[in-house]
C-alpha positions in Angstrom: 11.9 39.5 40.7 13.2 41.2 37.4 10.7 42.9 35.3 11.5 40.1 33.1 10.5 37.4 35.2 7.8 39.5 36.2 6.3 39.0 32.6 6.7 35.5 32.2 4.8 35.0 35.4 2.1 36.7 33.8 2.4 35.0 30.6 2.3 31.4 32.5 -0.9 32.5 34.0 -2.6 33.4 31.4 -1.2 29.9 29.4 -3.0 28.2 32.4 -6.5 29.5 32.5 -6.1 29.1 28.1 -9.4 26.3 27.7 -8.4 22.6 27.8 -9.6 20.6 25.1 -8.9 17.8 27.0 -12.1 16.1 28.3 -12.3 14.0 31.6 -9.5 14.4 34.8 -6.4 14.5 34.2 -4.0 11.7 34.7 -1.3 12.4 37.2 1.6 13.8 35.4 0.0 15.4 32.5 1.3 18.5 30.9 -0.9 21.7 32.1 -2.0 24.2 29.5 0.7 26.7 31.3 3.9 24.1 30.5 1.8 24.0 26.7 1.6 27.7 26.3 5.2 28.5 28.0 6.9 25.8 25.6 5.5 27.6 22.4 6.5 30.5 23.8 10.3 29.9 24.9 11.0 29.0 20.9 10.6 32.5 20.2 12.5 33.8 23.0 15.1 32.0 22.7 15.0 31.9 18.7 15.9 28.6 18.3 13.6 25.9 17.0 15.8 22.9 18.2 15.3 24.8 22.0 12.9 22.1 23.7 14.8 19.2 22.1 18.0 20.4 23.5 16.1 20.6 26.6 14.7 17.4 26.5 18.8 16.2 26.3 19.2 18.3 29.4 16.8 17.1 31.6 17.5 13.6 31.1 21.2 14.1 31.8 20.8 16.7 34.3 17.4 15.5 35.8 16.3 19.3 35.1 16.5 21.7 32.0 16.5 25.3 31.3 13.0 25.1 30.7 12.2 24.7 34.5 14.5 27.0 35.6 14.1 29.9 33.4 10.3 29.2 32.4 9.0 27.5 35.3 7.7 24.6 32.8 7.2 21.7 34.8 7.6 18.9 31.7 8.3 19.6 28.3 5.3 18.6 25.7 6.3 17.2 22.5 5.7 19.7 19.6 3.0 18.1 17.7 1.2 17.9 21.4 1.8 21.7 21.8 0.0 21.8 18.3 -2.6 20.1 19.1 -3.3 22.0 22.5 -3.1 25.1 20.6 -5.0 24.7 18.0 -8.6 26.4 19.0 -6.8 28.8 22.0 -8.5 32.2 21.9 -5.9 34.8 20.6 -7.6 37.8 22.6 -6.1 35.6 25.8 -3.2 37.5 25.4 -4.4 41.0 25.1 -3.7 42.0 28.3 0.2 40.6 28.5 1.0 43.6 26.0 -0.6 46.1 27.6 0.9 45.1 30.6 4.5 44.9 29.0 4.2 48.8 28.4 3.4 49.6 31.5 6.6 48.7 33.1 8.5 51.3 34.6 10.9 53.2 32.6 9.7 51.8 29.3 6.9 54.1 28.0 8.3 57.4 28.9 11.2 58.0 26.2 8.3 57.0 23.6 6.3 60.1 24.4 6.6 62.7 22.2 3.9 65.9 21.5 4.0 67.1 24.9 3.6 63.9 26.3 1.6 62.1 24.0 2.4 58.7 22.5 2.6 57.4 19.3 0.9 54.2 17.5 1.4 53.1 14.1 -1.0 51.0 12.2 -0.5 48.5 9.5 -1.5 45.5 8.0 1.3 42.0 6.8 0.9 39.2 5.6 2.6 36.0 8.0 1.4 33.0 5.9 1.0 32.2 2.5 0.0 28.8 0.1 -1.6 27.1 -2.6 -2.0 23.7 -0.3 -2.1 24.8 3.3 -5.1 26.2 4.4 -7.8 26.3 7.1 -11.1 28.2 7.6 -9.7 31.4 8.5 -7.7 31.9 5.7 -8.5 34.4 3.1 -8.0 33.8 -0.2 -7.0 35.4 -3.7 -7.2 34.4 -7.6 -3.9 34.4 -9.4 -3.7 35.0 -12.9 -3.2 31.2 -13.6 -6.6 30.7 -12.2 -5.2 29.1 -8.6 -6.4 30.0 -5.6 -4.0 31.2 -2.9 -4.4 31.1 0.4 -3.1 33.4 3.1 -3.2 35.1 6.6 -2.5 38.5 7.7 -2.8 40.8 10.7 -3.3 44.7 11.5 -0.2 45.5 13.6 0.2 48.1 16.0 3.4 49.5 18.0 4.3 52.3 20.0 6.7 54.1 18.1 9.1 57.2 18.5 10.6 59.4 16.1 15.0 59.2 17.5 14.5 55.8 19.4 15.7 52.7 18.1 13.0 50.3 19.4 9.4 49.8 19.2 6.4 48.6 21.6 4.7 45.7 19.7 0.6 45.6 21.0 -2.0 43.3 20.5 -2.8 42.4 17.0 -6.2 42.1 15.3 -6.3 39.3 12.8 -7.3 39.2 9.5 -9.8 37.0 9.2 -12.9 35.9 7.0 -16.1 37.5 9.3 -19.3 35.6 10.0 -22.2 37.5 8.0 -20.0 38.9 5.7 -20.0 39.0 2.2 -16.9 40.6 1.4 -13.6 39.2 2.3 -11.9 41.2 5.8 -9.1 44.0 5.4 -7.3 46.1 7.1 -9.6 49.3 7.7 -12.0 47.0 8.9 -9.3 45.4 11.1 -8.4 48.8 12.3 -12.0 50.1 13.4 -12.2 46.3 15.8 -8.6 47.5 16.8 -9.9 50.5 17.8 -12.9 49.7 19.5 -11.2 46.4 21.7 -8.0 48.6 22.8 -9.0 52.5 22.5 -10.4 52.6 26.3 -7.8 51.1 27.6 -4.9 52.9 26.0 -6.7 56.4 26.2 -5.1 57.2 29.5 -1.7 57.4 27.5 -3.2 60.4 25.4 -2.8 58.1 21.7 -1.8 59.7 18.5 -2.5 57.5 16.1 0.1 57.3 12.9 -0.8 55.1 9.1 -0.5 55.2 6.0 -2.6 56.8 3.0 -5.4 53.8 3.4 -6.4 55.4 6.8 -6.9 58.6 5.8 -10.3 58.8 5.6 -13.4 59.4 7.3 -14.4 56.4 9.1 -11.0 55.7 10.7 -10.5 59.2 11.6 -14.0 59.3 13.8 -13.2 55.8 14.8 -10.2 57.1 16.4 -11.3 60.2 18.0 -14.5 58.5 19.3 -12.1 55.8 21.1 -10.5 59.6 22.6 -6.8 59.8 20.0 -5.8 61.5 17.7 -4.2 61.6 14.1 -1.5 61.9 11.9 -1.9 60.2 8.6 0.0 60.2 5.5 -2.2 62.4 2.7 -1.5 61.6 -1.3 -3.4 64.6 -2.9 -4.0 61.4 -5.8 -6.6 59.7 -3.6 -7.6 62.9 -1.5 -9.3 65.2 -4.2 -11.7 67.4 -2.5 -8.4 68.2 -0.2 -6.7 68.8 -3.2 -9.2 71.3 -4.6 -9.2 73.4 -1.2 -5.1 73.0 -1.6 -5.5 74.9 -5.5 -5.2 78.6 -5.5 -5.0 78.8 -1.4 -2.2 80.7 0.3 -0.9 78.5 2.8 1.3 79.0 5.7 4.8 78.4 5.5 8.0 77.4 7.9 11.5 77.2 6.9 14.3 75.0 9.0 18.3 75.1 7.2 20.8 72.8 9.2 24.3 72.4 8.7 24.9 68.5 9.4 28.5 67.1 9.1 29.1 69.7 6.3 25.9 69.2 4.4 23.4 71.9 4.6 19.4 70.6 4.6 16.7 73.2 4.2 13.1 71.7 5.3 10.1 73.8 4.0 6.8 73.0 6.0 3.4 74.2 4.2 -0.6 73.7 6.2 -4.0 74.9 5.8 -6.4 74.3 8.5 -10.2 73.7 8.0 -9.8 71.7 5.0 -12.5 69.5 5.1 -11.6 65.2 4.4 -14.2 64.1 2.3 -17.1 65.8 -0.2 -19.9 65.3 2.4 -21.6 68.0 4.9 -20.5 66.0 7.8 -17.1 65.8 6.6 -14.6 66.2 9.4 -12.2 69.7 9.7 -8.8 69.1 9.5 -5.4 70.6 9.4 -3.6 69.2 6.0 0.5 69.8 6.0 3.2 68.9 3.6 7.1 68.8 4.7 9.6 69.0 1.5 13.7 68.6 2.0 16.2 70.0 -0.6 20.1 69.7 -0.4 22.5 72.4 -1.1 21.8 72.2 -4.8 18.3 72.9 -4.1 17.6 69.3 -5.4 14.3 67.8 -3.6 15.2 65.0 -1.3 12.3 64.0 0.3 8.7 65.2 0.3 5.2 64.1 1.9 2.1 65.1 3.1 -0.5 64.0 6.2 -3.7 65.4 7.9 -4.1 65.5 11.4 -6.5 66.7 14.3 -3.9 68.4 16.3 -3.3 71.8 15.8 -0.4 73.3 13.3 1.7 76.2 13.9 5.1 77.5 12.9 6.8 76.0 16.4 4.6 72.8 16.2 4.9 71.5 12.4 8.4 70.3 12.5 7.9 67.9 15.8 4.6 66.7 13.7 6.3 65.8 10.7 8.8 63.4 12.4 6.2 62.1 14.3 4.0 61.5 11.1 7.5 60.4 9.3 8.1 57.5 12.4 5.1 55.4 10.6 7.6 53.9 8.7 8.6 52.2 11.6 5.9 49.8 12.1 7.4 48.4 8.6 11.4 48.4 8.9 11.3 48.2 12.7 8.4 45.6 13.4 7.8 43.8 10.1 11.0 43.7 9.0 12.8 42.8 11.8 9.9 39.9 12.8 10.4 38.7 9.3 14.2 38.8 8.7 15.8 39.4 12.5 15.6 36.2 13.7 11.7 35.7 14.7 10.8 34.1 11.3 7.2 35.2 11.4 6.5 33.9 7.8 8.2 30.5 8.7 5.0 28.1 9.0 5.6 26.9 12.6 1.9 25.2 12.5 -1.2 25.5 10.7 -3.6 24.1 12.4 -7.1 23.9 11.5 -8.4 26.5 13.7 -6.7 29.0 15.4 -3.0 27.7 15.7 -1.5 30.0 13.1 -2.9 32.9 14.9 -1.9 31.7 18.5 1.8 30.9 17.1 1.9 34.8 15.1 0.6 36.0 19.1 3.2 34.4 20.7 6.3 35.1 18.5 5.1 39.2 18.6 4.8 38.7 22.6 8.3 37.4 21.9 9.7 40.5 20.7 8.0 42.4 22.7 9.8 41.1 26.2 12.8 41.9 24.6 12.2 45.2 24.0 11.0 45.4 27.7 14.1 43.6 28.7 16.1 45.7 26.4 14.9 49.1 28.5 14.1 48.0 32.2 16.4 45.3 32.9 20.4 46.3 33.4 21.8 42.8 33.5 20.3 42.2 29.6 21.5 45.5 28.2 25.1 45.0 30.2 25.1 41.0 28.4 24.4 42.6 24.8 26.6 45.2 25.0 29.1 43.0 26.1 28.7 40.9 22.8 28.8 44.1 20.8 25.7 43.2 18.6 22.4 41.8 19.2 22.3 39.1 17.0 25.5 37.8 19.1 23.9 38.2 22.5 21.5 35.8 21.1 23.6 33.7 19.3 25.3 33.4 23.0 21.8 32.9 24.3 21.0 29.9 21.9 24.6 28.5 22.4 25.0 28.0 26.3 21.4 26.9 27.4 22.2 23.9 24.7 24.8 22.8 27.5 24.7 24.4 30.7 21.4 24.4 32.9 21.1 28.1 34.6 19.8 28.8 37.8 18.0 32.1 36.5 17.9 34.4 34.3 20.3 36.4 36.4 23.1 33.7 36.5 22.3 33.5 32.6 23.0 37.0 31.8 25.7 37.1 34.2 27.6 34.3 32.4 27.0 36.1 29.2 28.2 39.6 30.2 31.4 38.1 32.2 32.3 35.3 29.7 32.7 33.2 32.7 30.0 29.9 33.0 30.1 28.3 36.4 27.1 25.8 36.8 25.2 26.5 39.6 
């Protein structure tokens, strides 16, 4: 079994021990909560919306559909049913398949950077947003027209790597309006749950923890260091000004990089004090603050930015920090963006609900992508099939195109036909 397969197994049992809202014995014949779960999921995997209805064509023509061969879904649930099955489904269910994802061989180890460490970037998006549609856990905002809008959002985390083109989606934390509280939730609040569901379990892969200018503060930075990471976080000397004081009038440490590039010659400057304390308080935490700036050949500044971090700076360390404090941007352009405008359609409102079905439907569509990615890295016969198309976005377009007409005996025939151009029913 492919390490493909190997996660949809684990995905379909997790789908069947999701509760059943159903109350009584089951009649003979009914769809399981695994088919349920499965069926939501193979929409996102396949990124087509019309997939179950095409397979629904298949199997009455065929008397079987790509659905029970490549899924192992027994009967295909209409999509209002898988709605209504959904709607209530714990989103923690699904924790584990991430972790799990990561920890298939020859994935993780070309993320690790920092003498073996591995990076995780932090930050919050928004997946759903309306002036009509709305349930309890939406939180809501006053427009200057004096309507209320109504949205959802979610602290995302992925392993990233400063040089690789792909990212490691993991679980995300939700959002959500919190029982008790009197101030709507946010994302450092989302962060510190993060941190205190998942730390344990991803300490063993020595965590440096990467975000953006609203992390960089005190309780964050304990909160990660008590769940055993570390930090690098971007620092604006506008919202950090007792670290700006200590920065005035201090002689700081300097490294210089010039590279010659394709004709163009870069010179990086790299400035740090250590022992610079994060906040105005006598239990502030020490840390080391350091600023990278580029300039061209002109001497013209290209790029410049700053971050704090717990792990120690020196001349042959900075550089390798900086990129790895400069990847952050990759939980936007290569997670957001691509979930948003590559072809999952995360803001597309597949299903409210009235509980937890927008949440369920954001879980599975980021499990989605991140089987791909695992696909992308462990398994040969998917990264021979897209490079035979040239282009992602035709291997899928492939993908979407033959399983409308052709029922596949696995996902090895499938990608076989793909890579070879040559479709032979089984």
């Amino acid at each position: 079994m492919s390490a493909l397969e190997d996660c949809i197994a684990a995905l379909r049992t997790v789908c069947a021990g999701l509760p059943d809202p159903r109350k009584g014995p089951l009649p003979l014949g009914a769809y399981t909560m695994a088919d349920i779960g499965l069926s939501a999921f193979s929409l996102f995997f396949m990124g087509s919306p019309s997939f179950l209805a095409h397979q629904r064509a298949l199997a009455e023509g065929y008397g079987r559909s790509n659905c029970q061969t490549l899924f192992g879904i027994a009967a295909i649930p209409s999509d209002n049913y898988i709605r209504q099955m959904l709607d209530g489904a714990p989103t923690a269910a699904f924790d584990e398949l991430f972790l799990k994802a990561i920890e298939t061989p020859g994935v993780l180890a070309p993320f690790q950077r920092l003498g073996g460490r591995t990076l995780i970037a932090l930050d919050g998006t928004e997946h759903h947003c309306s002036r009509k549609v709305h349930c309890a856990r939406c939180s809501t905002r006053r427009r200057a027209d004096g309507g209320t809008e109504y949205f959802h959002a979610f602290l995302g985390a992925s392993i990233v790597a400063p040089g690789h083109q792909h990212v490691l989606p993991l679980p995300p934390e939700f959002i959500v309006p919190q029982d008790g509280a009197a101030k709507q939730d946010c994302e450092r609040n989302a962060a510190k749950r993060w941190l205190a569901r998942h730390g344990a379990s991803l300490a063993h892969l020595r965590p440096v923890f990467l975000g953006d200018d609203l992390f960089a503060c005190q309780p964050i930075a304990a909160d990660i260091q008590a769940a055993g990471g570390h930090f690098i976080l971007t620092c604006k000397p506008t919202s950090h000004r007792t670290i700006s004081e200590y920065l005035y009038g201090a002689t700081l440490e300097e490294h210089r990089e010039t590279v010659l590039k394709r004709g163009k010659r870069t010179t990086t400057v790299y400035r740090w004090l250590a022992e610079v304390p994060l906040r105005d308080s006598a239990d502030a935490l020490a840390v080391t603050w350091f600023s990278i700036e580029m300039f061209n050949a002109k001497g013209k500044r290209t790029y410049h930015n700053s971050f704090v971090t717990d792990l120690p700076v020196s001349a042959g360390t900075v550089a390798e920090l900086a990129a790895c404090g400069r990847a952050r941007w990759k939980i936007e352009n290569e997670t957001f963006n691509v979930l948003k405008c590559g072809g999952y359609n995360l803001e597309h409102n597949f299903g409210h609900g009235k509980d937890t079905l927008a949440s369920v439907l954001v879980v599975l569509n980021l499990l989605a992508f991140a089987y791909h990615t695992v696909a992308s890295l462990a398994v040969l016969a998917w990264r021979t099939a897209v490079a035979a198309k040239g282009a992602v976005y035709r291997f899928f377009e492939h993908l979407r195109t033959i399983t409308t007409y052709v029922v596949f005996q696995d996902w090895a025939h499938l990608l076989r036909s793909i890579a070879e151009a040559d479709i032979r029913p089984p």
